[in-house]
C-alpha positions in Angstrom: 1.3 3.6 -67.2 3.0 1.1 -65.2 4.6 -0.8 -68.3 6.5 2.2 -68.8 8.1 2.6 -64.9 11.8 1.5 -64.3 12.2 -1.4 -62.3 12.9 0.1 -59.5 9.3 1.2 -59.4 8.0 -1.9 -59.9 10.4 -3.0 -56.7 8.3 -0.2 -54.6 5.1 -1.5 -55.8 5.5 -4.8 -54.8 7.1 -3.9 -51.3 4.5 -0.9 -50.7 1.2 -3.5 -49.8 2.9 -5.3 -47.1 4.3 -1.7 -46.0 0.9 -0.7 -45.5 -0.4 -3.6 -43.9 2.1 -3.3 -41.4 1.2 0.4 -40.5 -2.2 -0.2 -40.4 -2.0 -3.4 -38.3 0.7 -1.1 -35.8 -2.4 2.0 -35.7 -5.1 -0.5 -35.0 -2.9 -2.1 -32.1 -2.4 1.4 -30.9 -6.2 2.2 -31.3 -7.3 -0.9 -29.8 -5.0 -1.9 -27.3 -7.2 -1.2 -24.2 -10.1 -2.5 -25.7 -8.0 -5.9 -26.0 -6.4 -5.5 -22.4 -9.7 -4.8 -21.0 -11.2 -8.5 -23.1 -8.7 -9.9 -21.9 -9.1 -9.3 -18.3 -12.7 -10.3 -18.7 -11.7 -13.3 -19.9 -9.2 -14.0 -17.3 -11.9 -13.3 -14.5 -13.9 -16.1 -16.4 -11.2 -18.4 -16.7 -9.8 -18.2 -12.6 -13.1 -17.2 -11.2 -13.0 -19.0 -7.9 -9.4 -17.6 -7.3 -10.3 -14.2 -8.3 -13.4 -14.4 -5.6 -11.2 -15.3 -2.6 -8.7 -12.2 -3.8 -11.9 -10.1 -4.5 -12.8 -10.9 -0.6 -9.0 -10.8 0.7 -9.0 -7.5 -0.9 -12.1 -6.5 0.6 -11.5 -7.3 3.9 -8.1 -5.6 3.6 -9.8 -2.5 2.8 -12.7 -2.6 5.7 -9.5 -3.7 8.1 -6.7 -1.7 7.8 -7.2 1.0 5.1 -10.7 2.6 6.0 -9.6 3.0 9.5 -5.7 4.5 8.7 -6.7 6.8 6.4 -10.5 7.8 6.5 -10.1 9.7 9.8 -7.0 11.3 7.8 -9.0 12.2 4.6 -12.2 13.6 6.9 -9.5 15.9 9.2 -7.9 17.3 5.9 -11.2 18.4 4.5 -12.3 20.0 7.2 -8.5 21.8 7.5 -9.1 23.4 4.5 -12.3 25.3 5.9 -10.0 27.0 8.2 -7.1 29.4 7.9 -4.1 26.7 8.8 -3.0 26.4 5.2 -2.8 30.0 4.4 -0.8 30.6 7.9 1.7 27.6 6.6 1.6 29.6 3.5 3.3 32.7 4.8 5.5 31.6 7.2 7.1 28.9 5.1 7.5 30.4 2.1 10.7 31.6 2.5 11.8 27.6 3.0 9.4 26.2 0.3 10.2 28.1 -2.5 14.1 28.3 -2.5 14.2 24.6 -1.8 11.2 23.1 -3.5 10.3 25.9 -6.1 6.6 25.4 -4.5 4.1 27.8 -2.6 4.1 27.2 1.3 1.1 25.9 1.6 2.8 23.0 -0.4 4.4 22.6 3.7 0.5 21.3 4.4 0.6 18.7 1.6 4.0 16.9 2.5 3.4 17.3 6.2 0.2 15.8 5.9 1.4 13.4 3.3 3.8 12.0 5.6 1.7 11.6 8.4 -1.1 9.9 6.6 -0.3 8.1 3.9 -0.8 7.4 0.2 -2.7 9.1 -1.1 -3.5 12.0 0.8 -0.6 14.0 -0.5 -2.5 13.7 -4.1 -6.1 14.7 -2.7 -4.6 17.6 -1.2 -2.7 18.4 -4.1 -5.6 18.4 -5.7 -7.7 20.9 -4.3 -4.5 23.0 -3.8 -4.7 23.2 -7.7 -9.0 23.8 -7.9 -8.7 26.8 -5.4 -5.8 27.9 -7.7 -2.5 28.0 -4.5 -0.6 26.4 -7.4 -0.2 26.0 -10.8 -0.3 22.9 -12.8 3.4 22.7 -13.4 4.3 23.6 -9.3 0.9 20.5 -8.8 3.0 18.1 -11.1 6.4 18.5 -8.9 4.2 19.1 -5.8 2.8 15.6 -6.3 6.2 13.5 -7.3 7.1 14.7 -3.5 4.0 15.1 -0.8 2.4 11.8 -2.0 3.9 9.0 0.5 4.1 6.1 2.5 2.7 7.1 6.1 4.7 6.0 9.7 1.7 3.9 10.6 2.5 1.6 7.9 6.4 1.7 7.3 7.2 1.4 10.8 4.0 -0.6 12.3 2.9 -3.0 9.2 6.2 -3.1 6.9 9.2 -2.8 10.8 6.9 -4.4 13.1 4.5 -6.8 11.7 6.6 -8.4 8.6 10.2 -7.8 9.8 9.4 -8.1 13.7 12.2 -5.4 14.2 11.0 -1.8 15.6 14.7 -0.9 14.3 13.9 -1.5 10.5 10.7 0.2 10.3 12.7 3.4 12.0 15.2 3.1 9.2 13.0 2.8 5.8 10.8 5.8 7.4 14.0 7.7 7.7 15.3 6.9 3.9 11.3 7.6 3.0 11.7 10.7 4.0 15.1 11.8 3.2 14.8 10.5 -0.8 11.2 12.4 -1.0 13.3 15.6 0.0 15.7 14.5 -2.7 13.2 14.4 -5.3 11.4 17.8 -4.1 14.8 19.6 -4.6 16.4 17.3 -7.8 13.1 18.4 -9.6 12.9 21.8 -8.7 16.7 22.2 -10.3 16.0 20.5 -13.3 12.7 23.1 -13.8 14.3 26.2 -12.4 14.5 27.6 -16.1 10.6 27.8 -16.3 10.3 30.3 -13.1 10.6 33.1 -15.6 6.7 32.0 -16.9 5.7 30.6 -13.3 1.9 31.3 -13.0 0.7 34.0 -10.4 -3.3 33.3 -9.9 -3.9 36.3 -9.2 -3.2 37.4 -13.0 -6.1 35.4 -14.3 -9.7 35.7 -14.0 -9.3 31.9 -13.3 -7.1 32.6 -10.8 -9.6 35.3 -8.4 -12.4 33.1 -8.8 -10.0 30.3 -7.4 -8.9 32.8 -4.7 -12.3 34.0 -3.7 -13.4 30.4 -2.8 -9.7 29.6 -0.4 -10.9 33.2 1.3 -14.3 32.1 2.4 -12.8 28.8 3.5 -9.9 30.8 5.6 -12.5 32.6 7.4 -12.8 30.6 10.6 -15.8 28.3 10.9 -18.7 29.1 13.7 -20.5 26.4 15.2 -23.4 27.4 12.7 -21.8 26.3 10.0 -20.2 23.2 12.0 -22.9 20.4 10.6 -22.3 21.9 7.3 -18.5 21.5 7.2 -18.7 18.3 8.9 -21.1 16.8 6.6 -19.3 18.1 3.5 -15.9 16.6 5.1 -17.5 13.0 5.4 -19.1 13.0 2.1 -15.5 14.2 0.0 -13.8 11.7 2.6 -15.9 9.2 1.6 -16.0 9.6 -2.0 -12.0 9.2 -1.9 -11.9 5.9 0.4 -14.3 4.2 -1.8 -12.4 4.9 -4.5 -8.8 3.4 -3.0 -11.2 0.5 -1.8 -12.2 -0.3 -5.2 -8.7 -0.4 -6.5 -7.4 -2.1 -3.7 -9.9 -5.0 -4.6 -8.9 -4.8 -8.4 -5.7 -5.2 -7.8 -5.7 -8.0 -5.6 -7.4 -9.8 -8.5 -5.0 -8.6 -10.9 -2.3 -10.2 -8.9 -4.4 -12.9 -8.5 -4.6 -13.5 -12.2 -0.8 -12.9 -13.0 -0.3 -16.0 -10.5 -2.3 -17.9 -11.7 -1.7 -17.5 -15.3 1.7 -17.9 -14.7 3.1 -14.2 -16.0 4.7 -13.5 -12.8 6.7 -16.7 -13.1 7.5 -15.8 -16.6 8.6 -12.5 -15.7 10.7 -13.7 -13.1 12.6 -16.0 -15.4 13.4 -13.2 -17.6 14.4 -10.5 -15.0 16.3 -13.6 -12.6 19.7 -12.7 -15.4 19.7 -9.3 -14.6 19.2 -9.6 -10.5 22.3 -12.6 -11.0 24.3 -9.8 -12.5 24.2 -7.2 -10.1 24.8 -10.8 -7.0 20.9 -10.4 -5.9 19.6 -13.3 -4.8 16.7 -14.7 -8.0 14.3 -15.3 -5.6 13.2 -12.1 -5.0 12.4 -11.3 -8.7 8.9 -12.7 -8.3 8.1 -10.9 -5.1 9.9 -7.5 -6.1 7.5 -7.8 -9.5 4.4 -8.3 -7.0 5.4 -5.5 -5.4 5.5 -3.3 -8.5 2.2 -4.2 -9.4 0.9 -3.7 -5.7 2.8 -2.4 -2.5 1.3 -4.6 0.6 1.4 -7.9 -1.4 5.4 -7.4 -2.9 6.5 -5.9 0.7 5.2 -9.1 2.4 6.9 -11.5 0.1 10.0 -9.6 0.2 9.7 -9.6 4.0 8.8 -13.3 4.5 11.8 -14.7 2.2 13.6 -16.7 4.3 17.3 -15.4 4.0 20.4 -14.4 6.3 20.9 -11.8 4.2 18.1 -9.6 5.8 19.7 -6.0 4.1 19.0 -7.1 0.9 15.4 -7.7 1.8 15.1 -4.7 3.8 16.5 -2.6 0.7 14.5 -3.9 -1.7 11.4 -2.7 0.3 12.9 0.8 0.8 12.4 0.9 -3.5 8.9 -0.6 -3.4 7.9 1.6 -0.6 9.4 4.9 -2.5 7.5 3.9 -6.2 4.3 3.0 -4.5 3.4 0.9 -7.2 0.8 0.6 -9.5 -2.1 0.4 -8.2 -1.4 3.8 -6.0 0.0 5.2 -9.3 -3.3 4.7 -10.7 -5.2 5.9 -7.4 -3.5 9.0 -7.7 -4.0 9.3 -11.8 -7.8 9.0 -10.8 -7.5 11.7 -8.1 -5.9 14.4 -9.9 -6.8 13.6 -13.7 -10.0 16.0 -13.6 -7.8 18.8 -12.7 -5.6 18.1 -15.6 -2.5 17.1 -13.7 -0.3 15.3 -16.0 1.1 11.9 -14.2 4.0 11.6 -15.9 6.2 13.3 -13.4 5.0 12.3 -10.8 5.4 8.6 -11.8 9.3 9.5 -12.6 9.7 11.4 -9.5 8.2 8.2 -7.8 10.5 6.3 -9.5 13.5 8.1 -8.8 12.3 8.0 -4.8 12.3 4.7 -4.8 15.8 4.4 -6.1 17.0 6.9 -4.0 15.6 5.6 -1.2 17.0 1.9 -1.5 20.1 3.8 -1.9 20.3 5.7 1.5 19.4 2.1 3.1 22.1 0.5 1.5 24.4 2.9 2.7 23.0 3.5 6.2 23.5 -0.7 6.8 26.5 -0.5 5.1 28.5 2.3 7.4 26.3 2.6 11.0 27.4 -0.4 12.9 24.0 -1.0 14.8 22.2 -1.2 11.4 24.1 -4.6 10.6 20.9 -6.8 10.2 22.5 -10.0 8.4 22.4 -13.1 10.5 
């Protein structure tokens, strides 16, 4: 009976209730915490509607202007690649490159090359059907992604060198550093995995595997011009599946940065982070941008690049991280690519990440030690 306890039960009676309230208020937050974010946002879209509709159209027309015409041709040619035998003959000739460096099939040559070239996020869609006609497994998908998935020429050095910083020079350079920290990452990850090569899966083992085989044999086969419409039309419709996808999150994510400014977050952000970019002598004022930039690429890279300053490196470098990381909203883009194939995001996000990183730092050192790189006014 509870007369008869010590008092030091009575002690762990009366401390227990508020114990348990607190665990079960913690697993409802948990449980519920989308739910909220997602009433939240409702709310917000209430609250700032005629904001949110001029970013909703900004967003839109950003889309129909620059991102359908870069990358649907991109996402079409790709499709209709894989219908041919080009990946298979990267496959055996690189190889013996691929594998020691990058721990990765050669085909995986197809998905950075093409990566590159085109943009976020083709690397991902390619990645993705590298992993449904079974080229790779999940865990060589994962460390396939963190590197093929990039920023594409047309952007670094025509939008990001040419249109914001007006210098052909700078758009050269952050390519370059794009490049060089993707490498990084492709070879830093394969080291830090190279202890799981002893259980790396072989497709060809599983039943999984043959079926997965059978289909990228029938696609290697060269195409005839009978089967042209049917390739074409099959191209178009996965092609168009994907860009209406990015345009959908290019739209939500203008309002989303939309709401953050005019709510105020982004300033209060800023005033928290401005300490930390005072320690290391960065100048506060790009706090907000470099946050915009986290949350979406274009938007933060054009802040950054419009902040009036005489130290142009420092502006220059902190686009070389934002361009690396990607952001967000091509974080998520990528999550909904490669989610139904049960690619896990979490290292791709870290390898992202440690890109951008890597990436400022080659820029800082590349204006620090060439002489013709010295941008400051």
């Amino acid at each position: 009976m509870i007369k008869d306890l010590p008092l030091s039960n009575y002690a762990e009676l009366e401390h227990t209730p508020n114990k348990n309230k607190i665990k079960i208020w913690v697993c409802s937050l948990k449980q519920n915490g989308i739910t909220i974010l997602f009433c939240l946002f409702v709310i917000c879209l209430v609250l700032f509607s005629r904001t949110n509709l001029s970013a909703a159209k900004n967003g839109l027309i950003l889309w129909a202007t620059a991102v359908v015409p870069s990358l649907f041709p991109f996402f079409v040619a790709t499709e209709m690649l894989s219908y041919t035998n080009v990946v298979s003959c990267l496959g055996k000739s690189l190889t013996s490159i691929m594998r020691p460096l990058f721990g990765v099939p050669g085909e995986a040559a197809f998905a950075f090359i093409m990566g590159l070239i085109s943009g976020y996020p083709v690397g991902a869609k390619i990645v993705s059907n590298f992993m449904e006609q079974g080229i790779c497994s999940k865990e060589e998908a994962e460390r396939m992604l963190a590197f093929t998935n990039n920023s594409g020429p047309l952007f670094i050095v025509g939008t990001v060198g040419i249109t914001l910083f007006g210098n052909t020079t700078i758009g050269t350079l952050l390519l370059i550093t794009h490049i060089l920290a993707c490498i990084s990452v492709g070879i830093i990850l394969n080291i830090c995995t190279c202890h799981k090569r002893k259980n790396e899966f072989i497709p060809s083992h599983t039943s999984i595997g043959k079926n997965h085989n059978k289909k990228q044999d029938n696609k290697a086969t060269p195409p005839t011009f009978s089967s042209l419409g049917e390739i074409l039309g099959n191209s178009i419709k996965n092609a168009t599946s994907t860009i209406l996808l990015i345009g959908g999150f290019v739209v939500l994510f203008s309002v989303i940065i939309s709401i953050l400014n005019q709510s105020h977050l982004l300033d209060s952000f800023s005033n928290i982070c401005s300490p930390i970019f005072t320690t290391f002598k960065a100048p506060s004022e790009f706090c907000k941008p470099l946050l915009s930039g986290i949350v979406e690429l274009t938007n933060g890279v054009s802040l950054i690049a419009g902040i009036p300053t005489k130290d142009i490196s420092i502006s220059i470098i902190f686009s070389a991280f934002l361009l690396g990381f990607g952001g967000f909203s091509v974080l998520l883009q990528v999550f909904s690519i490669v989610s139904k194939n049960g690619i896990s995001i979490k290292k791709y996000a870290y390898g992202k990440l440690l890109q951008g990183f890597l990436a400022a730092l080659y820029t800082g050192l590349a204006i620090q030690f060439i002489p013709f790189l010295q941008f400051n006014l």
